[in-house]
C-alpha positions in Angstrom: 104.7 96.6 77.6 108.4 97.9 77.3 108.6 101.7 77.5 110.0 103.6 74.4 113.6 104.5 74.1 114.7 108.1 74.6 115.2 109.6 71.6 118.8 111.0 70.9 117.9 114.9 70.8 116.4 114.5 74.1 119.0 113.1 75.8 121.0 115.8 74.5 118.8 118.0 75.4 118.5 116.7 79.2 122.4 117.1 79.0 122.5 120.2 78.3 119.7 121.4 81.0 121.0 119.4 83.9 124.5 120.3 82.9 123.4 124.3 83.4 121.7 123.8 86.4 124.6 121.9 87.8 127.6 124.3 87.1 124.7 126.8 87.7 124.5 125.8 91.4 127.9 126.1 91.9 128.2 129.8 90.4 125.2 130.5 92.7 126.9 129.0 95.7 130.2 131.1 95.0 128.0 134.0 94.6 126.4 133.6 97.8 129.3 132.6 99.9 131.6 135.7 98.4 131.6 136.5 95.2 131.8 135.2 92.2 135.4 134.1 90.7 137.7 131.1 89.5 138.6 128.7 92.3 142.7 128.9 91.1 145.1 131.9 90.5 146.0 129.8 87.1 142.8 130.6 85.8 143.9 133.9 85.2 146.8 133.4 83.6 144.8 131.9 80.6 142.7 134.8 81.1 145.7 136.8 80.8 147.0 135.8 77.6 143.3 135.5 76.2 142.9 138.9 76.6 146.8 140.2 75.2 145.6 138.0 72.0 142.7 140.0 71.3 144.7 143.3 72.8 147.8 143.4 70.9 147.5 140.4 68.8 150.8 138.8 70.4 151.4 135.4 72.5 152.3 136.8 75.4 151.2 137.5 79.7 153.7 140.6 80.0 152.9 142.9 76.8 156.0 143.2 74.5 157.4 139.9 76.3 156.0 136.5 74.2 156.5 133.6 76.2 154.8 130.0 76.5 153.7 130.3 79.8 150.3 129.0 79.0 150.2 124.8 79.2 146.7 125.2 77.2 147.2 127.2 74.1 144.4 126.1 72.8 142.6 127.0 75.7 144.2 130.2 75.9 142.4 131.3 72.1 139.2 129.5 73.1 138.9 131.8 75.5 140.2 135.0 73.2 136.8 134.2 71.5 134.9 135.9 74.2 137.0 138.7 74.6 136.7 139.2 70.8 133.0 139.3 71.5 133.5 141.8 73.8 132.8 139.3 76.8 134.4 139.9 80.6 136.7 137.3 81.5 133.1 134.7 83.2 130.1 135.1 81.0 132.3 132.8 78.0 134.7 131.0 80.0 131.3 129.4 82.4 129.6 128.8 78.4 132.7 127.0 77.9 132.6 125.0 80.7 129.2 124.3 80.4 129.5 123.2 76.9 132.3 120.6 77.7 130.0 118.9 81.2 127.0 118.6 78.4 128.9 117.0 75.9 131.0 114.6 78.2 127.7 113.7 79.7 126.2 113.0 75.5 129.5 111.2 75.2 129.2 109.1 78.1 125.9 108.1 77.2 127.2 106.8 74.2 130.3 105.1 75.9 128.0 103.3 77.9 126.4 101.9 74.8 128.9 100.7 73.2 130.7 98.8 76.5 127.7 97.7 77.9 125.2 96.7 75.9 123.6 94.3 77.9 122.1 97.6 80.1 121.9 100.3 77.5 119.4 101.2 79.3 121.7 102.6 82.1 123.4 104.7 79.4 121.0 107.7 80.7 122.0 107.6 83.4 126.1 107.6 82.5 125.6 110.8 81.3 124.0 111.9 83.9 126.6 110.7 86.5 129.6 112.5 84.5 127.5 116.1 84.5 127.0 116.1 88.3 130.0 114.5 89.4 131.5 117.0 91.6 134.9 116.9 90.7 133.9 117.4 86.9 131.7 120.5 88.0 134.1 121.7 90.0 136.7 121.4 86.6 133.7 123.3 84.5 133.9 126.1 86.8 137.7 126.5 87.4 138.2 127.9 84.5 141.1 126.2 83.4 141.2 123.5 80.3 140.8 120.7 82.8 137.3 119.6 81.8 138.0 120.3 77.9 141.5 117.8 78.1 139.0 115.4 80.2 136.4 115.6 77.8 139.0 115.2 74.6 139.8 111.8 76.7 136.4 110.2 76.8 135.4 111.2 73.3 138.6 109.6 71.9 138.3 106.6 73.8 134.6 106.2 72.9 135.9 106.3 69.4 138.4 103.3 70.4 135.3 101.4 71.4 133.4 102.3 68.7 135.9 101.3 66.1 136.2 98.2 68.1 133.1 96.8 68.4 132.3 97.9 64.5 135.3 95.7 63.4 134.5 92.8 65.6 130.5 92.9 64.8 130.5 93.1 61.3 132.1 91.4 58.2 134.7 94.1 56.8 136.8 93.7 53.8 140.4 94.7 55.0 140.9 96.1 51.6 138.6 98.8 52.5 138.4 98.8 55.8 136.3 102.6 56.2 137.6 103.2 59.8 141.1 103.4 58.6 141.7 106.2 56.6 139.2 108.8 57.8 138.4 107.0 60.7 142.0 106.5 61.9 143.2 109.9 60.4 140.2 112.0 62.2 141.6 110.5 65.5 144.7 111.0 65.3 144.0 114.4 64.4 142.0 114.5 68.0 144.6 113.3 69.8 147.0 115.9 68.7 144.2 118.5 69.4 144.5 117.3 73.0 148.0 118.2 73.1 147.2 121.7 72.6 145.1 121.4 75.6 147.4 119.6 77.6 151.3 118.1 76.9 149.2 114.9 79.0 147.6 114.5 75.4 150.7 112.5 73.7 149.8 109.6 76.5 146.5 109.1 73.9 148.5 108.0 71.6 149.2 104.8 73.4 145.9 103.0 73.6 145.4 104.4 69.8 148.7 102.4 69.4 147.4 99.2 71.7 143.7 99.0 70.4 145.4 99.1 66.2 147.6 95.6 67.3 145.3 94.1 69.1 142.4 94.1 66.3 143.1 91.1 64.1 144.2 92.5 60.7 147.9 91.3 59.3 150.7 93.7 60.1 150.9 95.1 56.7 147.3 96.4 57.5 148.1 97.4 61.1 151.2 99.5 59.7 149.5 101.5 57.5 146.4 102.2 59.6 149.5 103.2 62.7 151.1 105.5 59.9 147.3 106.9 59.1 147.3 107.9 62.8 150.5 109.2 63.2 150.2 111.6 60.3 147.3 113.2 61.8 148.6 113.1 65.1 152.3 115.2 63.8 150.1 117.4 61.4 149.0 119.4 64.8 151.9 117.8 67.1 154.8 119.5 65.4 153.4 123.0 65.0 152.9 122.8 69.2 156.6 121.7 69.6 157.4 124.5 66.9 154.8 127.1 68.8 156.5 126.8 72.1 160.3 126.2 70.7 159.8 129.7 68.9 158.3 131.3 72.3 160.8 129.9 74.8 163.3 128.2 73.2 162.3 124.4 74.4 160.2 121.9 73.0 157.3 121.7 75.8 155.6 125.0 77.9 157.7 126.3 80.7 155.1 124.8 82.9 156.0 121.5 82.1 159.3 122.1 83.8 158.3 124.5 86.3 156.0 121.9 87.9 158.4 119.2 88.5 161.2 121.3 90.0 159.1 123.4 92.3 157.5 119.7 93.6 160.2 117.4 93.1 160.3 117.0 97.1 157.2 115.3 97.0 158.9 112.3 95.3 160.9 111.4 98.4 158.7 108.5 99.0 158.3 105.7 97.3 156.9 105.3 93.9 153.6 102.6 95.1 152.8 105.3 98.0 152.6 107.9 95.6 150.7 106.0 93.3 148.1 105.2 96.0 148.0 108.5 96.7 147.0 109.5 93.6 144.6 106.7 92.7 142.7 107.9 95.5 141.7 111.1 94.1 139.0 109.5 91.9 137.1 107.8 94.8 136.6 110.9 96.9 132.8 110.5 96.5 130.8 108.3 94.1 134.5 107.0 92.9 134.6 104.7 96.1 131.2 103.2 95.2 131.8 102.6 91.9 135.2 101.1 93.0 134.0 97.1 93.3 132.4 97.7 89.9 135.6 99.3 88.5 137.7 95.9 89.3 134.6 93.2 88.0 134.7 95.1 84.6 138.1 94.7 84.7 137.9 91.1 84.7 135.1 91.2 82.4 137.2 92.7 79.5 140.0 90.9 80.4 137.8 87.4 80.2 135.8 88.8 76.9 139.0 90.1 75.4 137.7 93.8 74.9 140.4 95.0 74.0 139.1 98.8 74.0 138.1 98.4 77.6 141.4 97.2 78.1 143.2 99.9 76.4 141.0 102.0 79.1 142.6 100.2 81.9 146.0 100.4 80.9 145.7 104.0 79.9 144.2 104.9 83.3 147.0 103.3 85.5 149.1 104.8 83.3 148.8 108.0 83.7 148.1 108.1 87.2 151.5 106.3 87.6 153.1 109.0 85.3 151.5 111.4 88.0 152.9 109.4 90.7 156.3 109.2 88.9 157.1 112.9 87.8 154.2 115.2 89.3 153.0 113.3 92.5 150.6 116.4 93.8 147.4 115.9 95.2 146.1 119.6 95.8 143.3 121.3 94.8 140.9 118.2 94.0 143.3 116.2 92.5 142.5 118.5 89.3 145.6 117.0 88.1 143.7 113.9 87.9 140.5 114.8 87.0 140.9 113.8 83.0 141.0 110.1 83.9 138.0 110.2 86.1 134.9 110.1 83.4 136.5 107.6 82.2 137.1 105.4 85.5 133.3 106.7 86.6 131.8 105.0 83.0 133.6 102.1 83.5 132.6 101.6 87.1 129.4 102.2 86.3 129.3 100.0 83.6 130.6 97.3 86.1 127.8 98.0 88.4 125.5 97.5 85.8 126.7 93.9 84.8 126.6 93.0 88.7 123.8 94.4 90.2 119.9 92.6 89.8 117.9 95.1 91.1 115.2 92.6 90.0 116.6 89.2 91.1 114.0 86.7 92.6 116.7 86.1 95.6 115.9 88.4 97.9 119.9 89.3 99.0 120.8 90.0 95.7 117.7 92.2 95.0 118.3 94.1 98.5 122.2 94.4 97.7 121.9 95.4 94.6 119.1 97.9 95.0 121.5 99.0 98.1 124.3 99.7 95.9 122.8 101.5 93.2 120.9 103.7 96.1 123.6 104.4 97.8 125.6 105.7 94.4 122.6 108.0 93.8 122.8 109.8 97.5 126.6 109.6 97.5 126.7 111.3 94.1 123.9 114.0 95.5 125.5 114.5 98.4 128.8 115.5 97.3 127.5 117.7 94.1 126.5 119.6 97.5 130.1 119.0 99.4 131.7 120.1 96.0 129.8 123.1 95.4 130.8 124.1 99.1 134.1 123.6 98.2 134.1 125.8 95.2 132.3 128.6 96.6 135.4 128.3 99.4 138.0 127.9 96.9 136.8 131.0 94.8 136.6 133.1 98.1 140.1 132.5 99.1 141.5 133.6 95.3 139.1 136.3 95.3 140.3 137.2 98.8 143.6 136.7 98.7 145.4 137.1 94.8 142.6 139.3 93.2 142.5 141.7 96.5 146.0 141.8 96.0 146.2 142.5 92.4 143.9 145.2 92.1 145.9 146.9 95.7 148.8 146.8 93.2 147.0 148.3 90.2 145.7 151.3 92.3 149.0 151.6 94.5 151.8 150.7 93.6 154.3 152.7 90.9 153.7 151.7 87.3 157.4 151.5 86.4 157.9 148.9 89.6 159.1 145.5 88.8 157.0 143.0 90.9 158.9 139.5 91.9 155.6 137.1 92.5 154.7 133.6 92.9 151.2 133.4 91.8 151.3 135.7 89.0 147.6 134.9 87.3 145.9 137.9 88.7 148.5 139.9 89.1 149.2 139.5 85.4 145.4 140.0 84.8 144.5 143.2 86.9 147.9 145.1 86.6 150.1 146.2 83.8 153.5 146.2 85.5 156.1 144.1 84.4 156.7 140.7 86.4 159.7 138.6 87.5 157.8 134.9 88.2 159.1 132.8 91.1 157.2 130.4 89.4 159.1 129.8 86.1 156.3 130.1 84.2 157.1 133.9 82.5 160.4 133.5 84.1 162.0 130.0 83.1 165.7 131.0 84.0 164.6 130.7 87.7 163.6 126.5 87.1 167.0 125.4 88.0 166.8 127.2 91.0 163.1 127.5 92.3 163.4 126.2 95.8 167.0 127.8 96.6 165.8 131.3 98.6 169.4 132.3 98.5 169.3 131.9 94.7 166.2 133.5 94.6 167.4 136.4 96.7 170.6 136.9 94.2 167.9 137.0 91.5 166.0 139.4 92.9 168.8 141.9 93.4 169.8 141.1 89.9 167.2 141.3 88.0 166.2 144.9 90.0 163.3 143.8 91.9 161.3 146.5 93.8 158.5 144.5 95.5 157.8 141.1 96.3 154.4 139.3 96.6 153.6 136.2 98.0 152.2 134.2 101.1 154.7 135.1 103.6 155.4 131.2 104.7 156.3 130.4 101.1 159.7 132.6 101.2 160.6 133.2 104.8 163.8 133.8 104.1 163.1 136.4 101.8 160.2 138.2 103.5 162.6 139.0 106.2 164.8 140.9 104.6 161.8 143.3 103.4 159.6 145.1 104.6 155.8 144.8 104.8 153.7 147.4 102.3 150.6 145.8 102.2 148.3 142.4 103.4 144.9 141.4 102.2 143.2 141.1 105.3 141.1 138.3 103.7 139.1 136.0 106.1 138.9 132.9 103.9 142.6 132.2 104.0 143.4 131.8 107.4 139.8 130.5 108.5 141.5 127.4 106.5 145.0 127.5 108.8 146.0 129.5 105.7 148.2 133.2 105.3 146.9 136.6 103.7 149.1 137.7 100.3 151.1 140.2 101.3 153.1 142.6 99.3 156.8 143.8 100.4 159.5 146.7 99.4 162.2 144.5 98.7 165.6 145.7 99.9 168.3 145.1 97.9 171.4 143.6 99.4 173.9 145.0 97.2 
């Protein structure tokens, strides 16, 4: 007797409870350990220009000074919402969070279906996987658009399998072929949503592109259905290149510049060691035990010519070589990373599922397979508990270190100083004084020069600085030739071989 499937509004509604109970543990575990917080300073930057939106109605982290500091615009006014609702800067952002771990985990499930079908069964379980994943948790609670650019990711490439599998299952008449125009159009509308969440999004367009020639319809039919998805694509594409062009006078955020000058050191080695390096980030924890199944399905697509599976495959190594290329940083999680990993996670899984026989009469395939899918459910346990750790220790030192600060600036220092800072999220959040950023993301005329102290220090005196914040170790050169006001005292910091923030008078050399 075969047991009944799960009906669809359960499994959403298992989503949506395990998802709350797994960001929910790590809120409790922050709590607990300190306080709690966002695990990074660029939290509140969004947080920053959420609030000035709702404020003073204006784009902007300094009042009276628009800019396009924010990579996640769309983020950014997501996260106004709450603040129009009268909503601190957690109680929304966490709903937020949540919301995108429940529905990647209702998207999963269906990603699983459509790219495995001979263990549908397994789909549950997908989901599952993708909501207590500890990286993906770990995205949920940052407060940053991480887990909404990863989510965008799997939900458009579910719709690349979908369309995929409904053109090669059934008999379609090109001449009306339904998932052209509104199918086609609605996703390249989504992809240039994702580009409001992150510049990463135009790499979408590139298995959109792959999946449209490999499908066998004649090239008039593929033109037309690449034009359909273009012209949803520019119809929110060109108003972000307008929207930041109008801010700051370039075509992308000032982060997407300010990133790759203040790393480019990190590309002194070679472009296959970097790439390692970065491919690694998705098998801290169940990654590495879904690795073996990660490569079979490879070679099942490529044998079964799945071309959406493919298109998966390509669009993974890309962009972890377009990481490894341009941006070859592996701090903080690999958060950098983090939108390719549902995706690599489904289809390892989904390669597990097609190799393991859990109830194979040989005993050495029942024992390895049982073995395997065992061990994926302890590793994945275990490191929802290492990861929640993590967080708690990561919102600690913020907490500790840049929001301490922040508010000893609020409460101390002059209101007409000019602060030079490197992390300016809280900063920006808990004070109202006006902000040079060592960064480049307020300030963008420091880019070409963001590693050059003795720039930096001509800057400084230029621009009228009166104090500087930072970690001393960051600016040595610079720190010496002030003088200390103020250090956090935080605990978190150093117990990780790490500084306390300190603040400095400046003293101007001319």
């Amino acid at each position: 007797m075969t047991r009944p499937a799960i009906s669809k509004n359960r499994v959403i509604l298992i989503y949506i409870v395990v998802g709350a109970f797994s960001l929910g543990g790590y809120l409790l575990a922050s709590r607990f350990y300190f306080r709690i917080g966002f695990p990074l300073d660029d939290a509140w930057i969004h947080q920053t220009y959420a609030r000035n939106l709702v404020s003073s109605g204006e784009w902007s982290f300094i009042p009276g000074h628009p800019s396009a500091g924010s990579t996640a615009p769309l983020w950014s006014a997501l996260l106004a919402i709450g603040y129009a609702l009268g909503s601190g800067p957690y109680l929304w952002t966490f709903l937020l969070g949540w919301a995108c771990l429940s529905v990647m985990g209702v998207f999963g499930y269906m990603g699983f279906h459509e790219i495995c079908t001979s263990r549908a069964s397994w789909g549950l379980w997908g989901g599952l996987l993708l909501i207590t994943e500890w990286h993906l948790v770990w995205g949920a609670g940052s407060g940053m658009e991480t887990l909404a650019f990863a989510m965008f990711v799997l939900i458009i490439f579910v719709f690349i399998m979908k369309i995929e599998k409904r053109f090669t299952s059934e008999k379609i008449d090109q001449t009306n072929f339904i998932p052209t125009i509104k199918g086609w159009f609605g996703l390249g509308i989504l992809v240039g949503l994702s580009v409001w969440l992150r510049p990463d999004g135009v790499t979408l367009l590139g298995p959109v592109a792959l999946i449209i020639i490999f499908l066998d319809l004649d090239w008039k039919e593929k033109l037309k259905v690449l034009l359909t998805v273009l012209s949803g694509f520019l119809l929110l594409f060109l108003p972000y290149l307008t929207f930041n062009k109008l801010l700051a006078g370039d075509w992308w955020p000032n982060t997407f510049y300010a990133k790759q000058a203040e790393y480019v050191s990190l590309r002194s080695s070679s472009l296959p060691e970097r790439f390692l390096r970065e491919f690694s980030l998705p098998l801290v924890g169940v990654g590495v035990i879904l690795l073996p199944g990660f490569i079979y399905f490879l070679i099942h697509g490529v044998k079964s010519r799945s071309w959406g599976v493919i298109t998966g495959y390509l669009w993974i190594l890309g962009f972890v070589g377009m990481y490894a290329w341009r941006l070859p940083v592996v701090y903080q999680h690999g958060r950098y990373l983090i939108p390719v990993m549902p995706l690599f996670f489904l289809l390892g899984l989904a390669g597990l599922a097609e190799l393991a026989r859990p109830d194979a009469t040989v005993l050495w395939q029942r024992v390895l397979s049982r073995s395997w899918i065992i061990t994926l459910g302890a590793v994945a346990c275990i490191f929802w508990g290492i990861g929640a750790r993590a967080y708690a220790i990561d919102v600690a030192v913020i907490e500790s270190e840049m929001v301490t600060t922040a508010q000893w600036i609020s409460n101390n220092i002059e209101p007409d100083a000019l602060i030079a800072a490197h992390d300016i999220g809280a900063i920006g959040y808990f004070s109202k004084h006006d902000l040079l950023d060592l960064a480049g993301l307020v300030s963008p005329q420091v880019i070409p020069f963001i590693r050059d102290e003795g720039e930096l220090r001509v800057f400084l005196d230029d621009n009228g600085a009166d104090y500087l914040v930072t970690f001393p170790g960051w600016y040595p050169d610079l720190v010496r030739q002030s003088s200390l006001v103020f250090s956090s005292g935080g605990i978190y910091s150093p117990s990780l071989d790490g500084e306390n923030m300190a603040i400095y008078r400046w003293n101007h050399q001319k």
